[in-house]
N, C-alpha and C positions, 0 to 999 in steps of 0.2 A: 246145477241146483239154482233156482229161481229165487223169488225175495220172498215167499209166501212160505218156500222151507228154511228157509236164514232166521226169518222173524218169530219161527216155532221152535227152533233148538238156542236161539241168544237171546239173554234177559231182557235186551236192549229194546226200546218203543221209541217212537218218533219224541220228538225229533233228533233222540240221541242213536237211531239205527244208522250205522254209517255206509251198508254195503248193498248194493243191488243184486249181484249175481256170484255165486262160483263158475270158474270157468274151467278151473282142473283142480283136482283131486288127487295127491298117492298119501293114502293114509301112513301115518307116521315118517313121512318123509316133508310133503311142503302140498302146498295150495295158492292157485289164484283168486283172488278176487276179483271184483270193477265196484265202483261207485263214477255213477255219470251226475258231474256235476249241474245243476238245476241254477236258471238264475232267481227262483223264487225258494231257495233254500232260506230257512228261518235265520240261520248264523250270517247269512251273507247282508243282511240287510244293514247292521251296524259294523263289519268287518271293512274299515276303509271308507274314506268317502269315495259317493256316487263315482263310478267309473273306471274306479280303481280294487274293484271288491276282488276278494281272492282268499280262502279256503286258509284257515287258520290252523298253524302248524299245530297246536295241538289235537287238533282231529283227523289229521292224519294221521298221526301217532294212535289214536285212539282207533280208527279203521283199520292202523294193524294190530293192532291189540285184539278185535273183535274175530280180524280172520286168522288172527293163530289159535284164541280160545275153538272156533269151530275147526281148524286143523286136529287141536286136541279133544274137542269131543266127538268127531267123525273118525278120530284116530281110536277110537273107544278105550280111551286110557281111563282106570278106576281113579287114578286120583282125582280127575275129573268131573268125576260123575256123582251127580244130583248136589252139588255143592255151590257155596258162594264164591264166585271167580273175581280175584284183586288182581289189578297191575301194580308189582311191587317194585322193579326196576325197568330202567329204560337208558337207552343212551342211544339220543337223534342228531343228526346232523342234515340240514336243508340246503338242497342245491335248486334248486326252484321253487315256481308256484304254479298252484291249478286254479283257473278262475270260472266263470260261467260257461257252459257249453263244454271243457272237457270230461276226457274220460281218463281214470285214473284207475290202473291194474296194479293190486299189489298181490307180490310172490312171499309167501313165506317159508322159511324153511325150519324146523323143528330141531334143536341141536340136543340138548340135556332132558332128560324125564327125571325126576326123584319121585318120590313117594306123596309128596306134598307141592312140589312145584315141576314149571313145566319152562324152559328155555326155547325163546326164536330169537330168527332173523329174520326181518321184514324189509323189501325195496319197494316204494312206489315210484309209480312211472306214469308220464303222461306223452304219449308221441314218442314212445321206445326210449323218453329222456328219463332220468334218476331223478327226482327232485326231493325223495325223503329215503333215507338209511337209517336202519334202527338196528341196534343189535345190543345184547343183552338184556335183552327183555325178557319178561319171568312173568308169569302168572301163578300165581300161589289162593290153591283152595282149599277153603276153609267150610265144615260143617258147621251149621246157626251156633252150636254149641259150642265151637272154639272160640 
């Protein structure tokens, strides 16, 4: 899946889109992504002085955030669907950074479904290294009207 179907099924628009491509796919089990880092990315430019710029742990978090909600809606789970999607839990821990020129694959794996919310596990990785774990993460959708 390219960026041009990413940016047609997630809310998300520049410069909060965090994922360039899928690279595997098992629905209701897990999914990769990539985001290849840019050094003319708009967050980088106050992220650190000159030289030292490097991809701000919260949007990592937030890139797995985006490729578990598309795990869950390519999973075609109803609680999903046509709804407003919140990050309600998270718990990261950061063993590295990504700075300009890498490429960063995250795996997500789908653990919990309920009725209203949806559980993963996210690792991103840069050079087969781990530098963000996330796990209990939850996405909870809500229609306009809740």
């Amino acid at each position: 899946m390219g960026f041009d179907e990413i940016r047609s099924l997630l809310p998300h628009a520049f410069p909060m889109l965090m994922l360039d491509r899928v690279l595997e796919l098992e629905p209701g089990k897990r999914i990769v992504t990539r985001k290849c880092i840019s050094g003319s990315e708009l967050y980088l430019q106050g992220h650190f002085p000159k030289g030292s710029a490097i991809v701000p742990g919260v949007l990592l978090v937030e890139a797995i955030a985006q490729s578990a909600l598309l795990l869950g809606l390519k999973s075609n789970l109803t609680s999903l669907t046509h709804k407003i999607h919140y990050l309600t839990s998270i718990k990261a821990t950061f063993r590295g950074v990504a700075v300009p020129g890498d490429v960063i694959d995250f795996e997500i794996f789908m653990d919990v479904t309920t009725e209203k919310a949806v559980s993963y596990t996210g690792i991103g990785r840069v050079n087969e290294k781990v530098i963000v774990k996330a796990t209990n993460l939850s996405v909870l959708a809500l229609t306009e009207e809740q």
